[in-house]
N, C-alpha and C positions, 0 to 999 in steps of 0.2 A: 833484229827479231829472230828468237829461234825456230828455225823448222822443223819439219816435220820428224826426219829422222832424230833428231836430235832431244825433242820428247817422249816421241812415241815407245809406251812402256816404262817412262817413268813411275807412277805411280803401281809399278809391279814387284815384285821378287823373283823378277824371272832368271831363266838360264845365264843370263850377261852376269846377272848382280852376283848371284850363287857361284858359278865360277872366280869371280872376282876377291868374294869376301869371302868364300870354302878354301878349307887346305886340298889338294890336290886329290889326298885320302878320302877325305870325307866327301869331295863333290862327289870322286868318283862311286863309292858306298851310295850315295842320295841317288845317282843315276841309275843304279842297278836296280833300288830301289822302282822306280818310277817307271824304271823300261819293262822290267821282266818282275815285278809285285815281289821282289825279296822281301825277307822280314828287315824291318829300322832297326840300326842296334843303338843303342841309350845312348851312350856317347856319341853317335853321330847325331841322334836329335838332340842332345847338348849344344855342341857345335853347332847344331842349325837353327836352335831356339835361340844362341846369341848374336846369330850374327845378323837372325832376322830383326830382335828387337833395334838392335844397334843403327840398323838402316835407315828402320820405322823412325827414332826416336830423330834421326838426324834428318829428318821429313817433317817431325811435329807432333810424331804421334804419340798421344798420352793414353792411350787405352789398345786394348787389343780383343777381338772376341771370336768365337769360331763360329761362322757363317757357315748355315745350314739351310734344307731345305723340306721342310715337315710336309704334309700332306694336306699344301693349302694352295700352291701354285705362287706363291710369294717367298721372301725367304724372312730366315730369322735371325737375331744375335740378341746376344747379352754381352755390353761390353765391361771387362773389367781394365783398373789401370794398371799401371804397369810397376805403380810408387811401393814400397816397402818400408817402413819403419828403418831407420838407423840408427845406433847407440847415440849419438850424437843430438838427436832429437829430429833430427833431420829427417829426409826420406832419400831413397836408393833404386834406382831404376833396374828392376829384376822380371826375367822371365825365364821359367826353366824348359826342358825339354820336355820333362811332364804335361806341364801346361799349355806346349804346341801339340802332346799329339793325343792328349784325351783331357773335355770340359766334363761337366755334367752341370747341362741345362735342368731344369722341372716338363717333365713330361708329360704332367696331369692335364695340362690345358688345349695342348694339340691332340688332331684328330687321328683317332688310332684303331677306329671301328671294332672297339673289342676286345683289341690287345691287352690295353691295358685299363683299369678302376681309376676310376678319380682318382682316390685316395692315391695311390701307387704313381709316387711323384717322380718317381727316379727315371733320369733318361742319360743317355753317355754322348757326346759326339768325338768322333777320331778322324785326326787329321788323315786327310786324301792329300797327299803330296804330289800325287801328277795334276793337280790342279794349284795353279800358281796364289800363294800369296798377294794381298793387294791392300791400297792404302783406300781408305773411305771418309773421307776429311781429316777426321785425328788418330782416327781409329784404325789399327793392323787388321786386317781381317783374313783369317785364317779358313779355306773350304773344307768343307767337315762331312763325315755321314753322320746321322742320327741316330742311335738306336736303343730299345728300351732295358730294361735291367738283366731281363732274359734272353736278349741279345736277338729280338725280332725287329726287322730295319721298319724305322717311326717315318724314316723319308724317301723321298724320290732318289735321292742318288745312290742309295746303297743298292736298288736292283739293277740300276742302271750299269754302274761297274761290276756288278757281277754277268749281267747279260753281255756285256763286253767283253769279260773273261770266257764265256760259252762260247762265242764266235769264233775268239782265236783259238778257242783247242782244237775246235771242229776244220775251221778253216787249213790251220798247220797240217792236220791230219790229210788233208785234202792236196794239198801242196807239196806233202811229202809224196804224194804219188806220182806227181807229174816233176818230181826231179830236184824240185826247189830244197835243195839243202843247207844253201845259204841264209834262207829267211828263217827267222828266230822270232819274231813277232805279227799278228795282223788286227789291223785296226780301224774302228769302222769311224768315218770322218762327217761332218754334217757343217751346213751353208743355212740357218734360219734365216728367210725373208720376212721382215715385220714389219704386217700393214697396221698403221693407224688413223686416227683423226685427229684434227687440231683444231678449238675452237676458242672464241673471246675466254677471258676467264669472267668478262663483267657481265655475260648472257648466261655463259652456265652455272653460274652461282643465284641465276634466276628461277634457276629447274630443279626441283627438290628429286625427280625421278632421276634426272644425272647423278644426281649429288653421289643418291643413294643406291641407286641399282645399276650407274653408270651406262645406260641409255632412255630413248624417250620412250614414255609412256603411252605416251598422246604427240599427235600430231599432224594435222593436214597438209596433202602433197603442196609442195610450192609451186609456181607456175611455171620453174626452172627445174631441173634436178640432173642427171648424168645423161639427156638423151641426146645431146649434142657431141658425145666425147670431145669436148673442147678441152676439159679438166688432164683427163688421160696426159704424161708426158708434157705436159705443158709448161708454159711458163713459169719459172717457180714466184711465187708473189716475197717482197722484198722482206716483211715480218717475217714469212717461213722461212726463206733463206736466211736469216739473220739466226733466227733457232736452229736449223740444220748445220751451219758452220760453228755454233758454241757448239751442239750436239757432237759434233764429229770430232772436236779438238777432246772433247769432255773423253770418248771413246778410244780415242786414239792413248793417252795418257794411261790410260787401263790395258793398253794392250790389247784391243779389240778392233780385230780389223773390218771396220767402216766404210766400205766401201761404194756402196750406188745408192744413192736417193733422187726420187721421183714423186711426182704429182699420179695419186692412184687414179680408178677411172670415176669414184665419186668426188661430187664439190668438198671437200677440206678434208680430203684422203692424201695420202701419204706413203711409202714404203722404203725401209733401209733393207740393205742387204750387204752382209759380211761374206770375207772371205772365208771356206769352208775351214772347219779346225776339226782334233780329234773331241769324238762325242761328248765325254762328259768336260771338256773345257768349254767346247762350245753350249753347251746347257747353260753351266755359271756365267758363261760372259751373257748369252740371253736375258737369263735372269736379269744380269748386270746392267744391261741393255733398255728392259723394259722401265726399271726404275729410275734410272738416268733422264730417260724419254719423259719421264712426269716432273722430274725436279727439273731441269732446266724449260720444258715449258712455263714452269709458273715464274722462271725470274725474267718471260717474256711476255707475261701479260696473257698465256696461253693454259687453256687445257687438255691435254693430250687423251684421247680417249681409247681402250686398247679393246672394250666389249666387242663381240663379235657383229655385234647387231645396233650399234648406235639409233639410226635411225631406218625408221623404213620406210620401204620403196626407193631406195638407193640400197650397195655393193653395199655389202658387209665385209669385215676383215678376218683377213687367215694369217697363218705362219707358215709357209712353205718350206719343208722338210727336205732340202735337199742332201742325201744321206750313198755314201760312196764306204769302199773296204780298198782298203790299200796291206801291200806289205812293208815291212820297215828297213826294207832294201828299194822303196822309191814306184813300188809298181802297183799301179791300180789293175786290181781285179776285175772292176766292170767297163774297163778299155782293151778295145781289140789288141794283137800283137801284132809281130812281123812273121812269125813264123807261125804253119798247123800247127803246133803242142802249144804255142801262145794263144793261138782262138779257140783251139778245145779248151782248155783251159778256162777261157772268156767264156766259150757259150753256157760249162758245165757252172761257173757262179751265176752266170744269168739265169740261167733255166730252177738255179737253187730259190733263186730270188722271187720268179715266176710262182713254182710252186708254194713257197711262204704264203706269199700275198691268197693264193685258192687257197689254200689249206685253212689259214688264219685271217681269211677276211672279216668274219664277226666279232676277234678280239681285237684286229688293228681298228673297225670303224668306231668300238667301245672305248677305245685308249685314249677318243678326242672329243667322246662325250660327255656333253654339259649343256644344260640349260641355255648358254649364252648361242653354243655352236649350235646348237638346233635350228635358231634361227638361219643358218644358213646352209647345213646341209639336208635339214628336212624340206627346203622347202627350193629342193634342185638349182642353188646357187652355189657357182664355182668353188669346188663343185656337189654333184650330187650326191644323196647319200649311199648309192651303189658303190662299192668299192671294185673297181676295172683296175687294169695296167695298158696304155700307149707304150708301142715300140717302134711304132713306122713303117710304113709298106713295105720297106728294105728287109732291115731286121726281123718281121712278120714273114714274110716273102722265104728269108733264108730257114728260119725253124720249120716251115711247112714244106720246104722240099726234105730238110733231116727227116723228119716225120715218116715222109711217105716215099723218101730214097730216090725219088723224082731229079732228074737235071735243075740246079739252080740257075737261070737266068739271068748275068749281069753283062758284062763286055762277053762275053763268052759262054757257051752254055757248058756247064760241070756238074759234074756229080759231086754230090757234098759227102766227103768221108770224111772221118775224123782221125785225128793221128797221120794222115797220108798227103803228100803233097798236092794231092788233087784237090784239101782244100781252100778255098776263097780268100784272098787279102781282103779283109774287113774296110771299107773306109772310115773311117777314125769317128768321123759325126756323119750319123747316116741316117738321124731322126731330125721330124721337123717340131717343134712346138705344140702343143695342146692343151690350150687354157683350162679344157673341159674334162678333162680324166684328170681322176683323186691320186692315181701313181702313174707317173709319167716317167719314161727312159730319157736323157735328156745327153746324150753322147758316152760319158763315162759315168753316170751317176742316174738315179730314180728321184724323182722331184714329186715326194706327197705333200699333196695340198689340203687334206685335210685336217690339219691343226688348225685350232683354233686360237688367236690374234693375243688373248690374254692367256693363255695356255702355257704352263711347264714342258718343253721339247723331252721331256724325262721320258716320261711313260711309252709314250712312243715307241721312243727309241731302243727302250727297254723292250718292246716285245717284237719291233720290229729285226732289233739282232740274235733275241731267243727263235723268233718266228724259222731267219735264214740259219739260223744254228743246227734246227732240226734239222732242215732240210741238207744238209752237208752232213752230218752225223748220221744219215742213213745213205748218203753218196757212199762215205768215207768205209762204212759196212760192208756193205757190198763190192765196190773195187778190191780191198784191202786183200777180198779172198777170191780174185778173179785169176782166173790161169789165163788168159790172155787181154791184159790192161787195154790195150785201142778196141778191140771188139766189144766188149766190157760197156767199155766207157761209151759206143756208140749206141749201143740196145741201148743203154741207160736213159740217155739222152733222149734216144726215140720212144720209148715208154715216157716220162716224164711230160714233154711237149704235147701228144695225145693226152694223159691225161689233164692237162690242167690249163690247157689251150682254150677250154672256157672264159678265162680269167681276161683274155688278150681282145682289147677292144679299140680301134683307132678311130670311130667317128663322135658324133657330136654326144656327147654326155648328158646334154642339157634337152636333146629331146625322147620326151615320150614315150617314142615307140623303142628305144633304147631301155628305157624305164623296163617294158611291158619286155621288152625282149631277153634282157637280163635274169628278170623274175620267171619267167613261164618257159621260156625256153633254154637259158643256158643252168636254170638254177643256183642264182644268184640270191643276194639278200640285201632287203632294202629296210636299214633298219633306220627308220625317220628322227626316234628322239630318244632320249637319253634312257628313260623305264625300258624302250626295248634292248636295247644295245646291254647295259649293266650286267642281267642274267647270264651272257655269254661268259665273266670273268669268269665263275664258276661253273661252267660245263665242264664234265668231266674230263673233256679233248683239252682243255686250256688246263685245267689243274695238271695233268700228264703233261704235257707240255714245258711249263715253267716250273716243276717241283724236278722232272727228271733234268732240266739244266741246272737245278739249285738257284735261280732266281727267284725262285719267291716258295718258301715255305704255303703248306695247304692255309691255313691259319691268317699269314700275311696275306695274301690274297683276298681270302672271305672277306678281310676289312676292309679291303679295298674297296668290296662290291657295296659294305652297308656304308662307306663313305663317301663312294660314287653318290648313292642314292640320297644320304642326307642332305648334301650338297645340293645336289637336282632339287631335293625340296626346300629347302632353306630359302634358296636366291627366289624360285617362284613364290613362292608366299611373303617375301618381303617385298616382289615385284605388285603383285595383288594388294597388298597393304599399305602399301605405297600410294597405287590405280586408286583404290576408295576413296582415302583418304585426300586426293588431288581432287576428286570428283566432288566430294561433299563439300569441302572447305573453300576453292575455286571455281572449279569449273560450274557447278550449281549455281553458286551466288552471283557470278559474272554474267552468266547469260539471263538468269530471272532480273536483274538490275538491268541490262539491256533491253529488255524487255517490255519489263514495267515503263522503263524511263521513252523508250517507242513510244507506249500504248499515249504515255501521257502526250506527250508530243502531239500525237494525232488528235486525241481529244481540245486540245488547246488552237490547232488549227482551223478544226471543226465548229467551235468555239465562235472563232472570230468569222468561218465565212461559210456558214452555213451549206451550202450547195456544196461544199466537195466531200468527196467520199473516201480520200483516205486509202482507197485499194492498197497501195505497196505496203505501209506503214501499218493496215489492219491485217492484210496477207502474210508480213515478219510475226506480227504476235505471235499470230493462231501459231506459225512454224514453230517458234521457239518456245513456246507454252507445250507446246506436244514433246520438243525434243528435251524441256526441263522434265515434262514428267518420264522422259523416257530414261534420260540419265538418273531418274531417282530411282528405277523402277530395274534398270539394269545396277546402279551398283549396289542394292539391295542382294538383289540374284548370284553377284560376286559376294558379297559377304556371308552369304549362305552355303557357297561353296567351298568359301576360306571356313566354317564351321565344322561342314563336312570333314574337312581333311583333318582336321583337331580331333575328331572322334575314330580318328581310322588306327589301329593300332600300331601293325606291322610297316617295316621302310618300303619293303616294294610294295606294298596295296598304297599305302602314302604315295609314292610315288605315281599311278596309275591313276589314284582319285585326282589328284592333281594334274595331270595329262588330260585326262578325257573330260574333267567340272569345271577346274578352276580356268584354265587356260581359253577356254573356248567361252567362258563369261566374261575373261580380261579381254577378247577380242571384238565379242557384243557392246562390252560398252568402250571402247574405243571408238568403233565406228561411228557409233549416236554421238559422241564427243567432238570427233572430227568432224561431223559432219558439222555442229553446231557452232565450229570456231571459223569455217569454211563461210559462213553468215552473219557472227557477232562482228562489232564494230570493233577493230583494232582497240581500241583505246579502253576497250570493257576487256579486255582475254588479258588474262592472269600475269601467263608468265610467255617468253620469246617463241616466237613462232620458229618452223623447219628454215625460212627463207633465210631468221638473220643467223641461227645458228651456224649455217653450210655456205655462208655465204658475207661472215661479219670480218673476217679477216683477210686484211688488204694485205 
């Protein structure tokens, strides 16, 4: 049986194949390409359109199409094949260079907030060749950007490699000061940890609110749920493991390094986590990832669930961002050195990264909102909706003596200079862990946890490396024309920490008075749901921001905001639509037939022996006669507010009538619902309870 090395990356067009099947000329051309964004010259995408289709075809593959990624959180293709007409009558297996490095998809149907008219079908997609080619059962898939006729990017990856292109110029610029002449490139790297669910497929094909909105609607606590953490790290149960070993082998074939899977802390929670890659590869394999995670559930009898908010009253799921900058001489940025000029160095991208985070904390916490994440950061689950940064008494400890020019205290008491050998060997990992902060320091690397589980890692990442770009682009100013570089660099430094040493929070995220302390006193922002968060795309601080990096035209953006928004309302009112409709068709009829069939019950008892009274059996009517007319009486109140929002014109009053009417009527009659399934008799309730869902999979 083959092992691991021995597949892994099969199903790629990676470095191995391309060296293999390139002439020496052309790999090296595609490398130039790929490392430092030179322009393709035609004849090397000749050569590389044939030598792809060749590899493809000797795999299986009869079609090829360029895999994209619109503005939906999912991805797209149109495969064409590869056959040709031959004189002969025959067909001839052809693919030119043309057709590796620009499609043109229909553009009219994806979301474009504006961009573009129905009518105006034309979209282009252009091969991204630092992101590897891959097979997808028969099909070559080629990763693409999208963009419309006027050449405004339709998808997530085109800002994304352009905010990657901001970093390195800013960074390089940064680098060139402190000596680094050998580095020619830097590149920001990311680790997505993705949490899921896994449930029978024969219970959730029970739930019309899975089906459709991919969590429950309705549903009473079960008499188990996560308060034991027995779940956490646990035993992995023998069906999961049987899916996580297809899962792994499925990922590893792709070239997606797979690395840790666990038992999350809720009953039929989950999480994988890869080894970290550079940004926009690791997006596509994410992508890659997530849709993997549902086809091979279903050929285990499973449904894999990625909403943020499955169920409630358990953990919901995130995607943890873990996001590092490296140089392409091997050296991470956000790791201490051996030498001063290696820790100033270190502190000055720290402190860049610090500042991002204050500066752009309202458009990073908007980057991950959406109706699904609401559920969990509005409602102070891991974590909250404050956007903070963890660095650890250590690290915290050392920026507050630069600050205030104070003796740092560790083996030895020092003065912390910078540039001068008085200052501190860094210990390499000098933070501890915190579930509880949205951006966490986590040795070499910031771990944000606020993505959301079904989420595109795009956006993100896209303004989290415009965000650190800035802030190095005004480092990179100021040093550039400093007549003495270490003193220079040490005001800078000290300036910077004072200011935005707001942002720097190591205790419990999850309480309260953190809440209250964030907002009232350090002047923080706690933006709960998605209508508040969207307006900040278009402040006028974000449009400066990402137009002067060139990551997103003024125009590209606005769409963003009315596609944020449409979004936000779409999923809620199909959620609501959904709620009614569960309510009138089930839940009404199940518990008045319960009911009814009680009351008879007790008449019939009554009947036969006159002297008894019946109390329990007349005590259930009366309850459930009150909670039938209650459930009628609230999803009435929900349909008047899904009315409301039909008559409301604009996206963000839409979005707000829905926030503050519809939302707070799906939560009124939830309650009367739960409370009613919490006393109907099993055998009368619709459709699976919370118990067998979280808990049907052995």
């Amino acid at each position: 049986m083959a092992g691991i090395p021995d597949y892994f990356g099969s199903l790629v067009f990676d470095e191995r194949v391309m060296k293999a099947r390139l002439s020496a000329n052309v790999y090296h051309s595609l490398k130039q390409t790929i490392r430092r964004g030179e322009r393709l010259d035609p004849g090397v995408a000749e050569a590389v359109a044939a030598a792809m289709r060749d590899w493809a075809v000797e795999k299986g593959a009869t079609h090829f199409t360029h895999w994209f990624q619109p503005m939906t959180n999912v991805t797209a293709e149109k495969h064409d094949s590869f056959i040709s007409p031959a004189p002969d009558g025959g067909v001839i297996m052809e693919f030119s260079g043309k057709e590796l490095i620009q499609g043109e998809p229909d553009a009219s149907s994806f979301p474009s907030g504006g961009l573009r008219a129905t009518f105006e079908a034309r979209g282009y997609t252009a091969w991204d060749p630092t992101s590897y080619a891959f097979l997808k059962g028969k099909t070559l898939c080629i990763p693409t950007a999208f963009c419309a006729y006027g050449g405004e990017a339709l998808d997530q990856k085109t800002p994304l490699l352009r905010s990657m292109e901001a970093i390195n110029k800013q960074a390089m610029r940064v680098l060139k000061l402190f000596g680094n002449e050998n580095v020619s490139h830097v590149t920001t790297s990311v680790g997505p940890e993705q949490e899921y669910f896994l449930v029978d497929r024969s219970v959730f094909e029970k739930r019309c609110d899975l089906i459709y909105t991919g969590r429950t609607l309705f549903g009473a606590k079960p008499p188990k749920g996560q308060e034991l953490d027995d779940h956490y790290f646990g035993s992995i149960k023998p069906r999961v493991q049987a899916y996580m070993e297809e899962l792994n082998e499925e990922l590893w074939k792709l070239g997606i390094y797979a690395k840790t899977e666990h038992n999350e802390v809720a009953p039929a929670q989950h999480e994988l986590a890869p080894i970290y890659t550079t940004t926009n590869l690791a997006t596509d394999q994410n992508q890659l990832t997530m849709e993997i995670m549902q086809k091979v559930a279903a050929r285990h009898g499973l449904v894999c669930l990625l909403h943020e908010k499955p169920f409630a009253g358990v953990n919901g799921s995130g995607k943890h961002n873990n996001w590092s900058l490296a140089t392409d001489t091997g050296v991470n940025l956000l790791s201490p050195g051996e030498t001063p000029y290696e820790n100033a160095q270190f502190l000055l991208f720290l402190v860049a990264v610090i500042q991002a985070v204050d500066d752009y904390q309202e458009l990073l916490r908007a980057s991950v909102a959406t109706a699904g994440n609401d559920h969990r950061l509005g409602g102070n689950e891991a974590p909250p909706a404050v956007v903070s940064i963890f660095l650890g008494d250590e690290l915290t400890a050392i920026l507050e003596s630069l600050e205030s020019g104070t003796p740092y205290s560790a083996a030895e008491k020092t003065t912390v200079k910078l540039g001068v050998h008085a200052l501190p060997r860094f210990a390499r990992d000098m933070t501890d862990r915190n579930r509880t902060s949205p951006f966490a320091f986590t040795g070499n690397k910031f771990e944000f946890r606020m993505v959301g589980s079904s989420q595109s890692i795009a956006t993100v990442n896209t303004i989290l490396n415009t965000a650190v770009a800035e802030s190095l682009r005004q480092y990179a100013d100021e040093l550039e024309g400093a007549e003495d570089f270490n003193t220079a660099l040490h005001t800078l430094i000290q300036r910077v920490i004072a200011a935005h040493k707001r942002i720097i929070f190591n205790g419990n995220g999850y309480d309260e008075a953190w809440i209250h302390e964030a907002t009232e006193q350090r002047g923080l922002s706690d933006l709960r749901t998605t209508p508040d968060c969207v307006p900040h795309l278009v402040k006028k601080k974000s449009i400066e921001l990402l137009t002067r990096h060139k990551v997103f035209t003024e125009n590209e953006l606005r769409s963003r905001y009315e596609i944020m928004l449409e979004n936000y309302s779409k999923t809620v009112m199909i959620e609501a639509t959904t709620m009614a409709d569960m309510a009138r068709r089930e839940i009404l009829p199940a518990v008045a037939s319960f009911a009814a069939d009680t009351a008879e019950r007790a008449v019939k008892k009554m009947s036969l022996v006159p002297v008894l009274k019946c109390t329990y059996e007349t005590d259930l009517v009366e309850h459930l006669t009150e909670l039938t007319n209650c459930i009628a009486d609230k999803t009435a109140a929900l349909e008047r507010a899904m009315l409301a929002v039909r008559e409301t014109a604009e996206s963000v009053n839409e979005a707000f009538t829905i926030r503050d009417i519809v939302l707070p009527r799906m939560a009124e009659l939830r309650a009367v619902c739960d409370e009613a399934e919490a006393i109907t008799s099993s055998s009368y309730w619709p459709f699976p309870t919370y118990g067998e869902l979280l808990f049907s999979v052995k």
